[in-house]
C-alpha positions as CSV (number, residue, x, y, z in Angstrom):
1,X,-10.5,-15.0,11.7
2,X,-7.2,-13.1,10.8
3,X,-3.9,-14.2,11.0
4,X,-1.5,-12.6,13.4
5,X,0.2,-9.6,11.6
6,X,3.9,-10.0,11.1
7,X,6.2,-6.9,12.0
8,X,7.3,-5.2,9.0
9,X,11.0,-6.5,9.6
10,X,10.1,-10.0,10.4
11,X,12.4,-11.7,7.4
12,X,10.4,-12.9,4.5
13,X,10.1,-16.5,3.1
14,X,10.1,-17.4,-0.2
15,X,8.1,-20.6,-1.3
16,X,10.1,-23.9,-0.4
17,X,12.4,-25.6,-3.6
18,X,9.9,-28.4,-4.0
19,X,7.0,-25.3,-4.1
20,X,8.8,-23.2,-6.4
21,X,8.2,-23.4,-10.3
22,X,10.6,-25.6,-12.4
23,X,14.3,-23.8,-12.6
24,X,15.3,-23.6,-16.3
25,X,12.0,-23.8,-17.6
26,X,12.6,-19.8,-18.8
27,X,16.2,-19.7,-19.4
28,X,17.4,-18.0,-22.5
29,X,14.0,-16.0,-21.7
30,X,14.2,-12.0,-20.6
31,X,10.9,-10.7,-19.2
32,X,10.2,-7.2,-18.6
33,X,7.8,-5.5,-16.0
34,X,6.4,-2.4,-15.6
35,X,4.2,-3.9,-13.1
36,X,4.5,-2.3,-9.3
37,X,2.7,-3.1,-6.3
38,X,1.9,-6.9,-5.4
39,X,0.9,-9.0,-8.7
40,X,3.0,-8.1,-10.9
41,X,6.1,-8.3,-8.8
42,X,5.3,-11.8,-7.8
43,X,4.7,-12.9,-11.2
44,X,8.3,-11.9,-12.5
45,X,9.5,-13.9,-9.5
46,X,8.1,-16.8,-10.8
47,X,9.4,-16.3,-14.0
48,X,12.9,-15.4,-12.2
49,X,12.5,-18.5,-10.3
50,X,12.0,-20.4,-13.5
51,X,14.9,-19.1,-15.2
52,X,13.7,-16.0,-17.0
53,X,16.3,-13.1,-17.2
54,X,13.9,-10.5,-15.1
55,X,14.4,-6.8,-15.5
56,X,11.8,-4.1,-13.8
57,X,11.5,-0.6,-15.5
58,X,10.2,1.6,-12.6
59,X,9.5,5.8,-12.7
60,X,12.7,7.7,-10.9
61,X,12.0,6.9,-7.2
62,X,11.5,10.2,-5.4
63,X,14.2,12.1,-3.2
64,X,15.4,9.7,-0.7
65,X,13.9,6.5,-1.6
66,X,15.6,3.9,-3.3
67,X,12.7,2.4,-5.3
68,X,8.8,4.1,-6.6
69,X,7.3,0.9,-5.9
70,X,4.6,1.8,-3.3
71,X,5.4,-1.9,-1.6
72,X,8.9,-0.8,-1.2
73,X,7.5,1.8,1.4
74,X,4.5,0.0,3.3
75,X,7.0,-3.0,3.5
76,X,10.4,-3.1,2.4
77,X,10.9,-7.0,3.5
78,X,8.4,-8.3,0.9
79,X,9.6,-6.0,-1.5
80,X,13.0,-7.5,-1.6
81,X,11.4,-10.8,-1.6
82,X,10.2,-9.6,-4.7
83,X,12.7,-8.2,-6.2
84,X,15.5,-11.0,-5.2
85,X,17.5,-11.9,-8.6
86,X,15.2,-9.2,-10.4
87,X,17.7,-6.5,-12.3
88,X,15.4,-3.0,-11.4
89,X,16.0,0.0,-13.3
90,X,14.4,3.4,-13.6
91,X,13.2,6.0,-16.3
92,X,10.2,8.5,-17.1
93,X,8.0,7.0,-19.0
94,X,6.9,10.1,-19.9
95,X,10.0,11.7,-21.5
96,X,11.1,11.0,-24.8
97,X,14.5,9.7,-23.0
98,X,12.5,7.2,-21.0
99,X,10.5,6.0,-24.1
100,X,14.1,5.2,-25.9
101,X,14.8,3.2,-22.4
102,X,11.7,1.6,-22.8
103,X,12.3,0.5,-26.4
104,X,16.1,-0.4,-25.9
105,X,14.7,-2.5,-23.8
106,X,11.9,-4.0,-25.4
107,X,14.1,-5.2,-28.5
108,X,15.8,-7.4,-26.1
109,X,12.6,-8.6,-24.4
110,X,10.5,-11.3,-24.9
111,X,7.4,-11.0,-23.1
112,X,6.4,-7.4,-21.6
113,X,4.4,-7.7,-18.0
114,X,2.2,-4.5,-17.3
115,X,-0.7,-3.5,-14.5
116,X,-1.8,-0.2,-16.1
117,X,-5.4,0.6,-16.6
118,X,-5.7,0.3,-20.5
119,X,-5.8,4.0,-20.4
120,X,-2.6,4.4,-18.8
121,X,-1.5,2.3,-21.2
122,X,-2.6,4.0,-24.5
123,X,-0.9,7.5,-22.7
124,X,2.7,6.0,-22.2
125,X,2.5,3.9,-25.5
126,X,3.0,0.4,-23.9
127,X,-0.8,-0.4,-25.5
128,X,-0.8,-3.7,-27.6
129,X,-1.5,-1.9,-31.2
130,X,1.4,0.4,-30.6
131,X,3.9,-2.5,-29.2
132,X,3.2,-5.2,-31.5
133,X,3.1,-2.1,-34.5
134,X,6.9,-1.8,-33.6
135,X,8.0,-5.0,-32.0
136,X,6.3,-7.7,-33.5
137,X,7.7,-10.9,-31.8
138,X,6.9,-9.2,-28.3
139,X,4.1,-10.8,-26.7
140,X,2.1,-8.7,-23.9
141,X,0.8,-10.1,-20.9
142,X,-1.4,-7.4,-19.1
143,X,-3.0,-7.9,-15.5
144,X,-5.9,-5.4,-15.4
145,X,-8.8,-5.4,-12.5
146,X,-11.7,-6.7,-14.1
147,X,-11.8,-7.7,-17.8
148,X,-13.0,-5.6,-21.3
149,X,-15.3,-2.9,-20.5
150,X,-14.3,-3.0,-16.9
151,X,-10.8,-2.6,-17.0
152,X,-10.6,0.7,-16.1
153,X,-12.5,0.6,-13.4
154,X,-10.6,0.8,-10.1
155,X,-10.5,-1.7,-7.5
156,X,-7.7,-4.0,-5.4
157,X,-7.6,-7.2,-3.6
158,X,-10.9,-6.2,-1.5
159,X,-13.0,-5.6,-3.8
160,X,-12.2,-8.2,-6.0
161,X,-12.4,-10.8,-3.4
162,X,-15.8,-8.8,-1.9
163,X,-17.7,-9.0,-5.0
164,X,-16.6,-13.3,-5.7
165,X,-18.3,-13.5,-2.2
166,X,-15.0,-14.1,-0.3
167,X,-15.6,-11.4,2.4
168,X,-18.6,-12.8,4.4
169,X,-18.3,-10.7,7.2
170,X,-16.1,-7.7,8.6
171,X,-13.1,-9.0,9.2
172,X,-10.6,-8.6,5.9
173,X,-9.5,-11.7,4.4
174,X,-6.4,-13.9,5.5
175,X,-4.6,-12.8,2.3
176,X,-4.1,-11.4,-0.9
177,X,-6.1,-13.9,-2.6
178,X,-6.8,-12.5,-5.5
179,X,-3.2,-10.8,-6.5
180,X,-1.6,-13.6,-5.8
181,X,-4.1,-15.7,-7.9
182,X,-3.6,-12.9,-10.5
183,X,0.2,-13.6,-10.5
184,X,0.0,-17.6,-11.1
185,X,-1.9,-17.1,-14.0
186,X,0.1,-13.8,-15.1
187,X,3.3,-16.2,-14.9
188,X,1.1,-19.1,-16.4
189,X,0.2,-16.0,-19.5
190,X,3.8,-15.9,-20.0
191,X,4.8,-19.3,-20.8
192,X,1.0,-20.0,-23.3
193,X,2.6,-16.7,-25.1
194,X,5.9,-18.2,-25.4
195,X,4.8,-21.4,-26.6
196,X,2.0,-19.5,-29.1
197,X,5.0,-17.7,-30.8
198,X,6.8,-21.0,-30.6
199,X,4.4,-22.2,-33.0
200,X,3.0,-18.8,-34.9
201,X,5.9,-16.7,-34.9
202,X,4.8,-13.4,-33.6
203,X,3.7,-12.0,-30.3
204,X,0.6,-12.3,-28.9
205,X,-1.2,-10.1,-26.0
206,X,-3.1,-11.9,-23.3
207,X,-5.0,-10.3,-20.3
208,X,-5.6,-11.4,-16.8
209,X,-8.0,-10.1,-14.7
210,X,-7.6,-10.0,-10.7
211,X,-11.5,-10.5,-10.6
212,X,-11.7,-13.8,-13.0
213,X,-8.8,-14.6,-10.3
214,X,-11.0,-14.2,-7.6
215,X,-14.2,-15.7,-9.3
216,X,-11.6,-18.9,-10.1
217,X,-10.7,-19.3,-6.1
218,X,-14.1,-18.7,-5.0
219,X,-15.5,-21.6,-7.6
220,X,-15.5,-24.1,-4.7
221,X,-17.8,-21.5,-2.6
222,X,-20.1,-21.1,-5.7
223,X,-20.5,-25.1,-5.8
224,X,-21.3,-24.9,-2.1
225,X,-18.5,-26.9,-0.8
226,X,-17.6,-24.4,1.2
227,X,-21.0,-23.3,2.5
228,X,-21.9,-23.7,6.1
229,X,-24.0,-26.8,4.9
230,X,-20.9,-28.2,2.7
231,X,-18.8,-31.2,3.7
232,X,-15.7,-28.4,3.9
233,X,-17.8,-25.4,4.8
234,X,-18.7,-26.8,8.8
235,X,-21.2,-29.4,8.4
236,X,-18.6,-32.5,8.0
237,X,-17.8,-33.0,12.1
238,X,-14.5,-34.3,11.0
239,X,-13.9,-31.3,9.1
240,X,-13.8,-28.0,11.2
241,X,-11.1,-25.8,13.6
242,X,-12.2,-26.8,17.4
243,X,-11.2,-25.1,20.5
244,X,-8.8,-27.1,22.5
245,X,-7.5,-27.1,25.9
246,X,-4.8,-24.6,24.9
247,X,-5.6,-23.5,22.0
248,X,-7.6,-24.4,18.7
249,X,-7.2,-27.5,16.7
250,X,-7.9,-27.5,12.8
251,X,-9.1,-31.1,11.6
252,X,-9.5,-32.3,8.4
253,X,-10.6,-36.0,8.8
254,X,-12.8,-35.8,6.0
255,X,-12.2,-38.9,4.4
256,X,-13.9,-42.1,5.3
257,X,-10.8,-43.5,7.2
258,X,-9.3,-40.5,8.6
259,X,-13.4,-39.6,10.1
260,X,-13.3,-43.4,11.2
261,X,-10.2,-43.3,13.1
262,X,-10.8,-39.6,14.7
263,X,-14.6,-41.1,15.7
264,X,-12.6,-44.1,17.5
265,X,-10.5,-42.0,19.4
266,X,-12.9,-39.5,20.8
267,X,-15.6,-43.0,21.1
268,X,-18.3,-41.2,19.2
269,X,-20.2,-42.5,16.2
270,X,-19.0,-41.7,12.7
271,X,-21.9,-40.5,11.5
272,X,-20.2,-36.9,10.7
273,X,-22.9,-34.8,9.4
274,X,-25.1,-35.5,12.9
275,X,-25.3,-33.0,15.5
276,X,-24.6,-35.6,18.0
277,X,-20.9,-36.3,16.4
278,X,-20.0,-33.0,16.2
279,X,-20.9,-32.0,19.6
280,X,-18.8,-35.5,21.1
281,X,-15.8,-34.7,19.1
282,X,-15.9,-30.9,20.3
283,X,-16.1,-32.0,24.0
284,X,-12.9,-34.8,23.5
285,X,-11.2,-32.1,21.7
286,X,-12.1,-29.5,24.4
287,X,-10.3,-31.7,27.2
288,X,-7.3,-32.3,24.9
289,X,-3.7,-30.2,24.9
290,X,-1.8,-29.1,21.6
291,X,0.4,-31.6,22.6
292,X,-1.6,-34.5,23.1
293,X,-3.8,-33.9,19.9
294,X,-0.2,-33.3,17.6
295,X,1.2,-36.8,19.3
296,X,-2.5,-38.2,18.6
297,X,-2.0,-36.9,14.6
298,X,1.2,-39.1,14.6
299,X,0.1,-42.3,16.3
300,X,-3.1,-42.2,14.7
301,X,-2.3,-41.2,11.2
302,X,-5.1,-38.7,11.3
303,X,-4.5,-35.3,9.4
304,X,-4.6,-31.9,11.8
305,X,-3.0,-28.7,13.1
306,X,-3.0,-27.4,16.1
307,X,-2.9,-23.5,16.7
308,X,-2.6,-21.1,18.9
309,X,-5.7,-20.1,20.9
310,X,-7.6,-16.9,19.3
311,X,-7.4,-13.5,20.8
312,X,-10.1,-11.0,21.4
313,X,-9.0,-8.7,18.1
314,X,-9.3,-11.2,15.8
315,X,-5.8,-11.9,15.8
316,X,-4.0,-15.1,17.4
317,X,-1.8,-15.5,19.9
318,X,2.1,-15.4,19.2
């Protein structure tokens, strides 16, 4: 099931203080992308929101845009979410005047981010032989789609997730998992080659892949936890989303005193993996509201979420 899809000026949220990577953590650091679309950008925010000075190098944006990032068109709120505290500037890579940008810049930079094929790379010089040749305390950290041999292959999101066995049907995922995987451990590259040259000296070039991403989120699939005979994959009774009165409830009661206490308020045994169990809780959920089940939560210390119902499109109701 989808989420609802936000309008593209709904304002965006950035993750909570006590979600947000450690401020200070990068300060005295300056970070530089030439990363565009999705993983990239988020990974210089976390460096941003960790104390990194974050600069962007992006191609001219065309006649009557302000930025060449393709998110800045498809949707300009998360692209200023992006971008918030990031210093963006712009130059042809593929001009001798852009290459002495580039390198201006690079001799102030500590770590370079980048999201080019490696044969992209290798054509605009931003390859690791050729940086490290001429900036050797820079350290490279390059998100590419799948690793070695593969990474010029094309792909995105989809079919990274597709082929970890995240898409089981037709309905595209919730999210982005994979890019946004990609950019924790992009961020995560930064700081093991900051701490390498801490203790080496020189640069180093790392490589993350948005399919070893994937693979690393689906790993709880791959053990079967998540399969429809897992304890979190629908065979746990005290584990699954329920229709309710008015709308859906998700439960996770999966622990022995959370499944106890949810069995004792809808008077069924907690034997959670019998059919019998799952079909009682399913009927005492069925006659609840939203608003008796979220009071029932509180009383009762038990751990769920109600939700609005579904609607026929896959999509839920505002």
């Amino acid at each position: 099931m989808t989420p609802p899809r936000l309008p593209q000026n709904r304002p965006m949220s950035l993750p909570t203080s006590s979600s947000r990577p450690v401020a200070g953590t990068l300060a005295g650091i300056h970070v530089l992308s030439l990363a565009p679309n999705l993983p990239g950008p988020a990974a210089l925010m976390r460096c941003q929101q960790m104390g990194a000075r974050c600069t962007k190098l992006e191609a001219p944006p065309p006649p009557g845009a302000d930025a060449s990032d393709p998110m800045a068109s498809y949707n300009p709120a998360a692209h200023a979410a992006l971008h918030a505290g990031v210093t963006v500037v712009h130059a042809n890579l593929k001009s001798p005047e852009g290459q002495d940008r580039l390198h201006a810049l690079l001799a102030q930079t500590d770590v370079l981010l980048t999201s080019f094929r490696p044969s992209a790379s290798a054509k605009l010089g931003v390859d690791w032989a050729t940086l490290h040749a001429r900036h050797p305390r820079l350290s490279l950290v390059e998100i590419v789609g799948a690793p070695g041999a593969r990474a010029d292959e094309p792909g995105h999101d989809l079919t990274y997730q597709a082929e970890s066995g995240l898409v089981p049907g037709l309905d595209l995922p919730p999210s982005l998992f994979a890019d946004m995987a990609g950019s924790v451990m992009a961020s995560e590259a930064v700081l093991q080659a900051l701490l390498q040259r801490a203790t080496h000296g020189g640069g180093v070039h790392l490589q993350v892949a948005l399919s070893e991403a994937s693979d690393y989120l689906a790993l709880p699939r791959t053990w079967g936890l998540t399969q429809p005979d897992g304890a979190v994959g629908g065979a746990h009774a005290g584990y699954r989303v329920y229709p309710c009165a008015d709308g859906r409830v998700a439960v996770a009661a999966l622990e022995p005193h959370f499944a106890q206490r949810l069995c004792e308020a809808a008077g069924v045994p907690a034997r959670m993996f019998d059919a019998g169990t799952h079909a009682g809780i399913a009927a005492w959920l069925r006659a609840r509201t939203r608003a008796e089940l979220d009071a029932l939560a509180r009383e009762r210390d038990i751990p769920l979420h109600t939700l609005a119902p579904s609607v026929p499109n896959g999509d839920c109701a505002a």
